[in-house]
C-alpha positions as CSV (number, residue, x, y, z in Angstrom):
1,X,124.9,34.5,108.0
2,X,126.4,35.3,104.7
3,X,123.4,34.1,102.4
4,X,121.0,35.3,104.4
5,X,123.0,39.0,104.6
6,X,123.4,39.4,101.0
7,X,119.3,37.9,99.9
8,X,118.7,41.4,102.1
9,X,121.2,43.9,101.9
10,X,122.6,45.3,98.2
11,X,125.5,47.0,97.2
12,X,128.3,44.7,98.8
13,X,126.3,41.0,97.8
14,X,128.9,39.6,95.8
15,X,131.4,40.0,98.1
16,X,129.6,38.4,101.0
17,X,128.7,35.7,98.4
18,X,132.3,34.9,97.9
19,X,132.2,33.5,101.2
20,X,130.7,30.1,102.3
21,X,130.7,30.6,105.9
22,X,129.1,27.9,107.3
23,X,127.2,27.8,109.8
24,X,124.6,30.3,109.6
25,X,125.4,32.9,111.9
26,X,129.2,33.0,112.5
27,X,131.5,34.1,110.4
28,X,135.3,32.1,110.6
29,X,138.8,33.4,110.3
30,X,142.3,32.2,111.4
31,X,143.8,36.0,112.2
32,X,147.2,36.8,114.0
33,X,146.5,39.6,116.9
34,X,148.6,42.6,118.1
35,X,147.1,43.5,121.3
36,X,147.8,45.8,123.9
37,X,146.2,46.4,127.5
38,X,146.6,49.1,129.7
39,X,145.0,50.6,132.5
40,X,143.4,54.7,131.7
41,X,142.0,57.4,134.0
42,X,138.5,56.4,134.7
43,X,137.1,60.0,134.7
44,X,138.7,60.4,131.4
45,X,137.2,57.0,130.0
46,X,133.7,57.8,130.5
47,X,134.0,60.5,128.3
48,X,134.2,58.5,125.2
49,X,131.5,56.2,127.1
50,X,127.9,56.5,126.8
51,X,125.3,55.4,129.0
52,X,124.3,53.0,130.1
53,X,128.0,52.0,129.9
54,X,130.4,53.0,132.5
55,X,134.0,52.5,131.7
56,X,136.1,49.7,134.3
57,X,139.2,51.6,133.7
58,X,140.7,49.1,131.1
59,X,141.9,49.7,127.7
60,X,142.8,47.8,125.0
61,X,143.9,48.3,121.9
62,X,144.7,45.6,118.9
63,X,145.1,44.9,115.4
64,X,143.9,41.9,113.8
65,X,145.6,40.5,110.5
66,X,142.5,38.6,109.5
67,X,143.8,35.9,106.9
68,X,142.5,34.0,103.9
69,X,140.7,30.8,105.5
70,X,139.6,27.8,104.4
71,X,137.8,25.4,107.4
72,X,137.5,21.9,106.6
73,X,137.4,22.5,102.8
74,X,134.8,25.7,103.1
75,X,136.0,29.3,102.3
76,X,134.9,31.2,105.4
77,X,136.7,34.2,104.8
78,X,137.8,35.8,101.5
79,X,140.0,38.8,102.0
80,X,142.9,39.5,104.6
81,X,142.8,42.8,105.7
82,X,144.1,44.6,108.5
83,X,142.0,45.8,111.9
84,X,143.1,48.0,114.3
85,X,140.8,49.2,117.5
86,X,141.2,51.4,120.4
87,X,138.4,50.3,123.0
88,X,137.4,50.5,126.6
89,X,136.3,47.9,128.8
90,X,133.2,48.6,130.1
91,X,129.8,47.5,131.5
92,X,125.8,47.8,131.8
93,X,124.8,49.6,134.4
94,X,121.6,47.7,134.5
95,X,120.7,44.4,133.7
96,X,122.2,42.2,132.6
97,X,124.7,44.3,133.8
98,X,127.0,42.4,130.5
99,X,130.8,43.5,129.7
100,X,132.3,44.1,127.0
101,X,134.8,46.3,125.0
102,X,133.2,49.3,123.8
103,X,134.7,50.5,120.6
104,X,135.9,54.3,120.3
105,X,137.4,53.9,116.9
106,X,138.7,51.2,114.1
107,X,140.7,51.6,111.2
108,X,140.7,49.0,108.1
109,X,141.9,48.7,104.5
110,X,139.4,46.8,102.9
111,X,135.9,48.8,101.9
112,X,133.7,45.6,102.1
113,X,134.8,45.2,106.4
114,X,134.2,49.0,106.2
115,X,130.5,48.8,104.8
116,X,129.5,45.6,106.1
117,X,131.1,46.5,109.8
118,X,129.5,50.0,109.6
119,X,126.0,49.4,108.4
120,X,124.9,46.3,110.0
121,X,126.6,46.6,113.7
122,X,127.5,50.1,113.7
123,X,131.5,49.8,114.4
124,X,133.2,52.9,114.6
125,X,135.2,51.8,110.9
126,X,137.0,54.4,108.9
127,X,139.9,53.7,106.0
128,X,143.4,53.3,107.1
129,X,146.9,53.1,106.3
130,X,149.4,50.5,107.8
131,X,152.9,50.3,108.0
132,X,154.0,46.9,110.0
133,X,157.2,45.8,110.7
134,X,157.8,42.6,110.5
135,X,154.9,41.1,108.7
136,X,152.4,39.3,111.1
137,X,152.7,36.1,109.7
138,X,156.4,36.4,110.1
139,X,157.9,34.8,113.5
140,X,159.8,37.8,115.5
141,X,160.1,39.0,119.3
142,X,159.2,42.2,118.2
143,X,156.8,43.9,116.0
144,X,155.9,47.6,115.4
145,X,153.0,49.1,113.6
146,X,151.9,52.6,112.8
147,X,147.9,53.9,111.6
148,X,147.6,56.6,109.4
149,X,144.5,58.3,107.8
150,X,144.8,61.6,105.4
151,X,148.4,61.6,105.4
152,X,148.7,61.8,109.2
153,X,150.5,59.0,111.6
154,X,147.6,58.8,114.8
155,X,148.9,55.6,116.2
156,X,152.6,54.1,116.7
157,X,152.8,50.8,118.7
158,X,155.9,48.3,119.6
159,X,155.4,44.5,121.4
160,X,158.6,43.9,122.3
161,X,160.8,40.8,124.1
162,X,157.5,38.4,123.3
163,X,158.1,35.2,125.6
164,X,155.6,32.1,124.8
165,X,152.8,31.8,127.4
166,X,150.3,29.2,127.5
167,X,147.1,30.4,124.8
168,X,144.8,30.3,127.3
169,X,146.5,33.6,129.1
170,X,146.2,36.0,125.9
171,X,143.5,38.4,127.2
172,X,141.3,37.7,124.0
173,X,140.6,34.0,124.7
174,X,137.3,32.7,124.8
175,X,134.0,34.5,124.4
176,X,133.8,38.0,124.4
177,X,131.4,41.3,123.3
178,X,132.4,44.1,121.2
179,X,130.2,47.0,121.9
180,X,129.6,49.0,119.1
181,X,127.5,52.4,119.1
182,X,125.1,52.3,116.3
183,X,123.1,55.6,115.2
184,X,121.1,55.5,112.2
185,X,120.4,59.2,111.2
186,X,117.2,60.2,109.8
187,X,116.8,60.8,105.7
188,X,114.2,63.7,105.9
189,X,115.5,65.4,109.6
190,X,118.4,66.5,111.2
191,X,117.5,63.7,113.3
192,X,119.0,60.3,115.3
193,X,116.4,57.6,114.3
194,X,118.1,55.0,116.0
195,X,121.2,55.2,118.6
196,X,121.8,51.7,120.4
197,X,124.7,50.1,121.6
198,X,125.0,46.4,120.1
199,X,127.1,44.4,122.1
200,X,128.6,42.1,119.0
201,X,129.5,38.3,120.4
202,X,133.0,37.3,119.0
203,X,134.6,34.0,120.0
204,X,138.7,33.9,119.2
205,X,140.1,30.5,119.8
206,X,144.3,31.3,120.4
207,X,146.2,28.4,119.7
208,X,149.8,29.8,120.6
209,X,150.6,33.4,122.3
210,X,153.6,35.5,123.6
211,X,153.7,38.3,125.8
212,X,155.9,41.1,126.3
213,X,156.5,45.0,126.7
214,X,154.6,47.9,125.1
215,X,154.4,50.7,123.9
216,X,151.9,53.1,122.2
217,X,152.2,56.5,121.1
218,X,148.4,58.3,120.2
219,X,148.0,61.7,118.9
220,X,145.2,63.5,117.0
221,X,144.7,64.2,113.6
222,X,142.5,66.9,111.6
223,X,140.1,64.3,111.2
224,X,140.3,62.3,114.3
225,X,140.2,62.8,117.9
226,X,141.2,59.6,120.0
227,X,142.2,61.8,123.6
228,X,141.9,58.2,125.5
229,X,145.0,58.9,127.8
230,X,147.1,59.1,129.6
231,X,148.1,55.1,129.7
232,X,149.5,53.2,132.1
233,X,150.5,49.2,133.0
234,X,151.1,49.0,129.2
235,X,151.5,45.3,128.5
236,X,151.8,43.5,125.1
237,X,150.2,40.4,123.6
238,X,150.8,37.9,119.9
239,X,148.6,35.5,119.3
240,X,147.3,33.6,116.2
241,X,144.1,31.6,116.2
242,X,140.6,31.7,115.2
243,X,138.6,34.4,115.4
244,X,134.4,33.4,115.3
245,X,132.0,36.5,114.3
246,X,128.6,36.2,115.3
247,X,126.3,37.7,112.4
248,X,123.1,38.0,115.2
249,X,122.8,40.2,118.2
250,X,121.3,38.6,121.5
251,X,121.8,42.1,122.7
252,X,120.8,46.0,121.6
253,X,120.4,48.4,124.0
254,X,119.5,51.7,123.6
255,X,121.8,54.5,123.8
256,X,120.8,57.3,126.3
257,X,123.9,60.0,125.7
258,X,126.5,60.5,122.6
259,X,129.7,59.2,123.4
260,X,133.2,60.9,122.0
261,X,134.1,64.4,123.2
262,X,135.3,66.4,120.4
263,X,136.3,69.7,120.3
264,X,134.9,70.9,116.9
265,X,137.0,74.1,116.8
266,X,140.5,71.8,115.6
267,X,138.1,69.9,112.7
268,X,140.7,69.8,109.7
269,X,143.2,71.9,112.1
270,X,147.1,69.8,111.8
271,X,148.0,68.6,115.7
């Protein structure tokens, strides 16, 4: 996926050339995941939803510490960097009627995820800033994290009391869609060219996970609107394992409404 990206695709080249991923459409890293899973008001959810999604009523929210990784004596991933996502669970209305967890927004601290996330799948990416406590490659019971972006704290989250389970009961096992809402806006019109939701195939293989109690705190910024709640059934999740991105999308679907309510009078107002 890598070679083939960077023959087509300028700007970020060398970076994906750093990376010798292979095979030729997955990409490969071993990641540690923060995840929490709740259950929100459905009338609520499909706001941020677009047909021909409907929300199930199931949030989750994570961040991924994606690691360095060497896989049998390959470099398949180059640069840790962190990953946090809020995202609904949700589903086709029509066929194939597939499931997945529709994205409403991800932060990261690397500009080559950014980029490469943005452009090519369409995730919801913006810069971030983390603050986590301990680090996730440290063994704890308990860990707390907090997103920032322009100087403001949106998200605050605590796993606490983290018992071992078996890996096959972290909610992230197996094989799973991201659904990402792509619009590609027109150079010569105040236009939409393109609006499709791209349902992104990830495979995470957990090799150990805990479970515990949550919490998560959400507010909005000047810059960002995330009004998801209110939350309930918060439960918490650590795993580490193998995450497998899939570079090429069985499935693209096109986007019939916008998604993401915003109320445009608070743009740059302080919560």
């Amino acid at each position: 996926m890598v070679k083939k990206q960077a023959e087509v695709v300028r700007g970020f080249e060398l970076d994906w050339l750093a990376c010798e991923q292979g095979p030729e459409e997955v990409m490969r890293s071993n990641s540690d995941f923060m995840v929490i899973t709740a259950k929100g008001d459905l009338e609520q959810l499909n706001k941020w939803v677009p047909a021909p999604l409907a929300a199930t009523g199931d949030v989750i929210i994570d961040l991924v510490y994606l690691n360095e990784t060497v896989h049998d004596g390959v470099k398949t991933w180059e640069y840790p960097f962190y990953d946090f996502n809020i995202g609904i669970v949700a589903k086709l209305t029509e066929p194939p009627y597939t499931e997945g967890v529709f994205l409403v927004q991800s932060y990261v601290d690397d500009d080559f995820s950014l980029v490469f996330g943005r452009e090519v799948w369409g995730y919801p990416k913006k810069m971030g800033d983390f603050e986590v406590s301990p680090h996730p490659k440290e063994e704890s019971s308990r860990y707390e994290y907090s997103v920032s972006r322009r100087g403001t704290e949106l998200v605050s989250v605590t796993l606490d009391g983290l018992e071992t389970i078996p890996a096959q009961e972290f909610p992230g096992h197996g094989v799973g869609y991201t659904i990402c809402f792509r619009q590609v806006p027109s150079p010569d019109a105040v236009a939409i060219e393109k609006q499709q939701l791209v349902f992104v195939k990830v495979e995470t293989d957990a090799t150990e996970a805990k479970k515990g109690i949550g919490t998560v705190a959400i507010k909005d910024g000047p810059f960002d609107q995330l009004g998801i709640g209110p939350l309930a059934d918060v439960t918490a999740y650590f795993a580490r394992g193998a995450v497998r991105h899939h570079g090429i999308n069985n499935l693209v679907v096109e986007a019939k409404e916008l998604a993401r309510p915003l109320d445009v009078s608070r743009a740059g107002v302080p919560a």
